[in-house]
C-alpha positions, 0 to 999 in steps of 0.5 A: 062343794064335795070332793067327791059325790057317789050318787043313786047306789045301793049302800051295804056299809058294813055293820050288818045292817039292811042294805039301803037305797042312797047316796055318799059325800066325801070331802078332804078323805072323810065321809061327811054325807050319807043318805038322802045326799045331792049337791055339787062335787068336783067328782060325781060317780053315777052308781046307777044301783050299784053297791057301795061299800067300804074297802075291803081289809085283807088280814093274811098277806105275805107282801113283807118284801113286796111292801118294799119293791111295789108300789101298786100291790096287785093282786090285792089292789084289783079286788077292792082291798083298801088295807093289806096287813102283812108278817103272818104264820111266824115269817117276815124280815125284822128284826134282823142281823146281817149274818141271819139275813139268808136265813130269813130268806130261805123261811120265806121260800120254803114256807111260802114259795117266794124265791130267794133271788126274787127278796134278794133282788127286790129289797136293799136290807136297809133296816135292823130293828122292826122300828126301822123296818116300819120307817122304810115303809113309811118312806113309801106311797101306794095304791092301798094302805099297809100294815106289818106284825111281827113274826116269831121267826126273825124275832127268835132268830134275831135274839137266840141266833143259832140256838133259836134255828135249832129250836133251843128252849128260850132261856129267861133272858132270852124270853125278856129280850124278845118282849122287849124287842116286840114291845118296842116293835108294837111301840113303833107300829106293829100291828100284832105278832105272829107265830106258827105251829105247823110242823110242815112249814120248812124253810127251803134246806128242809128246817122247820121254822124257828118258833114251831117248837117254842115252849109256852113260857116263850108264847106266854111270856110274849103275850104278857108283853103284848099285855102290857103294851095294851096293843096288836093283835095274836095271830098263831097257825096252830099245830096240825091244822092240815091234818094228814092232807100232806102225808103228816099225821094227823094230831089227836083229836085230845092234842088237837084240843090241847092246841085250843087251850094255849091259844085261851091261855094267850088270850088270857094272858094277854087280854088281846085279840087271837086270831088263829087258822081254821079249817075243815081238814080230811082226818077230822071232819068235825075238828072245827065245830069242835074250835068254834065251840071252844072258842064260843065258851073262851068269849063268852068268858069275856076273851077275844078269839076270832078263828080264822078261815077262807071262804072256799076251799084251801088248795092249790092250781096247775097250769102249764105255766105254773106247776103241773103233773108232768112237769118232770117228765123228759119230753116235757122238760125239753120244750119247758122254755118255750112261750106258752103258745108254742109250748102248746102247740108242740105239746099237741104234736102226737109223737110228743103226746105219747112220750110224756104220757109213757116216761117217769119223773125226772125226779133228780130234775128237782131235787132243788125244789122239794116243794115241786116234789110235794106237788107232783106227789100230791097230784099223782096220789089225789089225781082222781079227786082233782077237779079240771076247770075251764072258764067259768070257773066253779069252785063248788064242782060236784062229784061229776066234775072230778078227773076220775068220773071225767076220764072214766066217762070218756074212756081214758086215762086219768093222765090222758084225760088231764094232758088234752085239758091242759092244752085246751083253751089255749093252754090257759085251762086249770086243774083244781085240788081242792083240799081243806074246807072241801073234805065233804065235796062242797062248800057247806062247812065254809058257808056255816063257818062265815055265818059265825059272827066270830069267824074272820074271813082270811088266808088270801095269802097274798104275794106267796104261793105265786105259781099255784094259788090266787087267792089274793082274789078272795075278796071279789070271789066271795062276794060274788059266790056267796051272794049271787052264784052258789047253786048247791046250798044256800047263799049268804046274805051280802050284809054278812060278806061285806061286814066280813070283808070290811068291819069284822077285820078292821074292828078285830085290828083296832082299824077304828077309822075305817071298815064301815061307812059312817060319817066322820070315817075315813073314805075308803070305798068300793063302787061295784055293779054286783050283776057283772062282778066277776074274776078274769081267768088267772094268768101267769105273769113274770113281774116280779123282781128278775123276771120270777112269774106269779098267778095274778087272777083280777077282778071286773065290775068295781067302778070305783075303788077310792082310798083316803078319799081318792079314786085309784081305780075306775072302771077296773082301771087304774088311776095311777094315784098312791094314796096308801101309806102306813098304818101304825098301830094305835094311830087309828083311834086318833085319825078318827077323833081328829077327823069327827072333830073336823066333821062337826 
């Protein structure tokens, strides 16, 4: 008798192969059936058609923290993610000191807008070494599995103290103390190393973060470390990957290049994977064509290089219950604090509508918050370009959907126009700027980017970013659009987007017990009815700890969603079940052997 029979679906399992008509039988976690399948199972789910893949594998989260105060990790949970992997761009929270704990605190609010009291509150610091850190998450059970790398900042801050905040050159023994700090670190579990480049990520008192800086004798002396570990993954956020979007310079196009050959020479050193941020940017439109041939050459030379992008467009929302164009302005600050409803209705009332409209920014109101300030400049200064949307969302909007062409077809202002969008619809409607990967007005340069065999469907960004973007929801998203709903260029096949969501991840961290749906692999498996799949509207809830809101954008139309062999959710519903755990590096190989042993 089976544990669990997935009977009569369309099975997409992940290796690029054609997609089949079958059935798939899962006893004790393991796939053992696949095919032409019946017999009795304590659980049977009629899939009636419907798709059958592996669980989805997120590889840019920023759940470090949230790994320790939730157990469900939802946004990721609701789009069929079986795996999460967090510790990208560099920031992450171990190793760490008792005196540098606040420092790590505010990288990780600055970079990645996560609130300093939200860490304070949801962690109790119970570790020093990363060693420690993978053990308090192995104390834990969750909905979907987890896995950490470790990042340059508290690495570098950890062993150089101040000397590393102030981006100090590592001396020789600083260089040998971090390799063998990371080495000990991919040891115990890690699942890679990460750094970032990218001179606009500062920490909440304005610092770039530790490692932005580092000479390539620090890189190269940590990838010749993770060498001779002969595990993980190099994970870098190259310098100037978001071109001059907010308001840096963008880098030279010979500089740009410069970025790509050290990211070769960590390849080589290493002898491991690289996974690197790829985007299309609006300085240099080609840049990427330009990365993706030079990586073309490095694998072809037998290194390992996966450029690293999102499947549509990198950039941000505004709600009312978020950030949002007037947010500044006195009259509005004055009613901030009401609940959605009401601040809507009293945001309707005429008197009001005409002093937020006619006042300036309160800018001294956010001086605290200099990535609210960068918000509300970007928003002025690409307010034509921004694209208002309302259920259901498109995010491919032609040249006819932006704010300019809205407002000047209706004879208003751009800021007219934008304050009754965001008060229709209950106040739930959107603003959309679209930014990198969206420089050509669609989603052409993405969808060539996917069909790359190299390219690694990424930068969810999951637990960051919370009051503006929800792109933990890329899973679901890219599935449906690329494989069903795009109308202004071609789709992508849906053997490509699940081998993307799935296998191309998993092969690429040495997830070797999952990603593909094979006999002997471990049971991680989406059921989902590809006619109906589609994402709810994104809502702000206060769920954090102390209350602190996030955007949270779910998805409808998975039937079945089962970790480890057990079903957590079920017709988008949770099961209330945690069967996810810790995943260490180096332990996959071995489930797997262990459990085609038990198959045969």
């Amino acid at each position: 008798m089976y544990d669990i029979l997935i009977r009569n679906g369309r099975i997409v399992d992940g290796t690029g192969a054609p997609a089949r008509e079958g059935s798939l039988a899962i006893t004790d976690g393991v796939i053992v059936a696949i095919g032409d399948v019946d017999g009795p199972a304590k659980e049977v789910i009629e899939a009636n058609g419907a798709l059958i893949t592996p669980g989805f594998i997120d590889v840019h989260t920023h759940l470090d923290g949230q790994f320790l105060w939730d157990d469900k990790l939802d946004p990721c949970f609701s789009n069929g993610v079986t795996t999460c992997i967090a510790g990208n761009c560099g920031v992450g929270f171990a190793p760490v000191r008792a005196e540098t704990k606040q420092e790590l605190i505010e990288l990780m609010e600055g970079v990645e807008d996560i609130p300093q009291e939200v860490v304070t509150e949801g962690m109790k610091w119970d570790w020093e070494s990363f060693p420690d850190y993978l053990d308090r998450l192995d104390e834990r059970h969750y909905a979907i599995d987890v896995a950490a790398q470790v990042a340059h900042a508290p690495l570098r801050t950890y062993v150089m103290g101040e000397r590393g905040a102030k981006h100090e050159p590592a001396t020789a023994e600083d260089i040998a103390e971090m390799s063998r700090l990371l080495t000990e670190a991919l040891n115990a579990g890690a699942i890679g190393f990460s750094t970032g480049r990218i001179v606009e990520h500062l920490s909440s008192t304005g610092n770039n973060v530790p490692g932005t800086f580092a000479e390539d004798d620090e890189l190269m002396g940590l990838a010749e470390a993770m060498g001779k570990a002969g595990r993980g993954v190099f994970q870098m956020n190259p310098r100037g990957m978001s071109g001059d979007y907010v308001g840096v310079p963008a880098l030279s196009r010979e500089l740009r290049i410069a970025e790509h050959d050290k990211l070769r020479e960590i390849a080589e050193r290493s002898g491991r994977p690289v996974t690197y941020l790829f985007l299309q940017f609006p300085s240099d439109q080609e840049d990427w064509r330009i990365f993706l041939a030079e990586s073309a050459k490095a694998n072809a030379a037998g290194l390992a290089m996966y450029p690293q992008t999102s499947s549509r467009s990198v950039g941000a929302l505004s709600t009312l219950d978020g950030h949002h164009r007037f947010e500044l302005r006195p009259s509005y600050r004055a009613i901030a604090d009401l609940p959605l409803a009401e601040r809507v209705e009293a945001l309707k009332d005429p008197a009001r509508r005409a002093a937020i409209l006619s006042e300036a920014d309160d800018r001294a109101a956010a001086a605290d918050d200099p990535n609210l300030l960068q918000l509300v400049d970007l928003y002025t200064a690409k307010m034509r370009t921004v694209y208002p949307l309302s259920p259901p969302l498109d995010y491919e909007p032609g040249p006819d959907a932006t704010l300019g062409a809205l407002a000047d077809a209706a004879g208003v202002s751009e800021e007219e126009y934008l304050y009754d969008h965001l008060i229709a619809n209950e106040g739930r409607n959107l603003v959309a700027m679209f930014g990198c990967n969206y420089v050509d007005g669609d989603l052409e340069a993405v969808r060539e980017m996917l069909e790359n065999p190299a390219v690694i469907s990424g930068l969810s960004d999951a637990g960051a970013h919370a009051k503006f973007i929800c792109d933990s929801a890329l899973p679901s998203w890219q599935l449906a659009f690329w494989t069903r709903d795009r109308t202004r260029g071609p789709q992508i096949a849906i053997e490509t987007i699940i081998r993307k969501l799935s296998a191309a991840s998993a092969e690429l961290y040495g997830l070797d017990d999952r990603g593909t749906l094979e006999v002997g692999k471990r049971a991680d498996v989406n059921v989902i009815d590809h006619s109906r799949l589609k994402l709810e509207l994104p809502e702000m809830l206060n769920d954090l700890p102390t209350g602190a809101p996030r955007l949270i954008q779910r998805a409808t139309g998975y039937l079945a969603t089962i970790v480890n062999g057990t079903v957590t959710r079920r017709n988008d519903e949770e099961t209330g079940a945690r069967p996810g755990r810790l995943v260490r590096s180096g332990s996959a190989g071995a489930k797997v052997a262990a459990k085609e042993a038990a198959v045969a």
